[in-house]
C-alpha positions as CSV (number, residue, x, y, z in Angstrom):
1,X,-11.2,-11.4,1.2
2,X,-9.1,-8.7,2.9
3,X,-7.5,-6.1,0.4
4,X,-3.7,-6.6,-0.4
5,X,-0.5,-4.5,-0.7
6,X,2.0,-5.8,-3.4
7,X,5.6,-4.7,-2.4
8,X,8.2,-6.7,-4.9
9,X,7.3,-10.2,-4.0
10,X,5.6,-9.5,-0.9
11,X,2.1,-9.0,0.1
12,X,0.8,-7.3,3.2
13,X,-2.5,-7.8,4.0
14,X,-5.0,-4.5,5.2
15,X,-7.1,-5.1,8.1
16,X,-10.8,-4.0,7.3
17,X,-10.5,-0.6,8.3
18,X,-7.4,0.2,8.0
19,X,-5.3,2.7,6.0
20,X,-2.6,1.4,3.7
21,X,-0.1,3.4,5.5
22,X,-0.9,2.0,8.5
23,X,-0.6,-1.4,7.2
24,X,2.7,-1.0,4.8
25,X,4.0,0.8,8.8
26,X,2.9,-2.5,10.5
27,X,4.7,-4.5,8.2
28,X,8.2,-2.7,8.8
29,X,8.2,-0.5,5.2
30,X,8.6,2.9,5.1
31,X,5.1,4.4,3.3
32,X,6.8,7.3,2.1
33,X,9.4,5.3,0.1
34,X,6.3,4.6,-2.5
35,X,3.6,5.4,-4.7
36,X,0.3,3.6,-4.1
37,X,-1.8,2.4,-7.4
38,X,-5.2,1.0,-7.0
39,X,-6.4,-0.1,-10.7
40,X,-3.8,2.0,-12.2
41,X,-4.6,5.1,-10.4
42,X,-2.4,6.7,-7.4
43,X,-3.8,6.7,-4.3
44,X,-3.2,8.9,-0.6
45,X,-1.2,6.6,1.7
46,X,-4.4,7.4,4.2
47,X,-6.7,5.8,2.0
48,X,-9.0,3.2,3.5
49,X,-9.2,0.5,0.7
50,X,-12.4,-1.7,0.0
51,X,-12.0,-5.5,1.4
52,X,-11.1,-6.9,-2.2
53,X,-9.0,-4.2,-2.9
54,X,-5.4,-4.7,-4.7
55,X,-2.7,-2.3,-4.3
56,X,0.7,-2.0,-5.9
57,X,3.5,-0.6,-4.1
58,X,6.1,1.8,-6.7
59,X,8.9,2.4,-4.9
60,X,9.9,6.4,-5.5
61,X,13.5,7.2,-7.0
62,X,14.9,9.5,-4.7
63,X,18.3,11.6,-5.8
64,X,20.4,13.8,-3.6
């Protein structure tokens, strides 16, 4: 079972071996846009996630 990236409703899958920012990239996101959780913990966008691995996507308020 390959890890997964919950954005929303959508799910991106991460290739064994790959980071979740270079999955959330592939998909067309914008990695920076969010905060990564794995079990309730943030995690670095470089982060190379175990095969059963779910992430949630929290998209960051930005102001200006």
């Amino acid at each position: 079972c390959m890890a997964t990236v919950t954005i929303g409703s959508g799910r991106i899958e991460v290739g064994v071996g790959e980071t979740i920012q270079s999955a959330v990239s592939r998909a067309g996101q914008h990695p920076d846009a969010f905060i990564f959780m794995i079990s309730g913990r943030p995690v670095p966008m470089d982060t190379v996630p175990t095969e059963d691995a779910e992430i949630r996507a929290v998209r960051v308020a930005s102001g200006g």
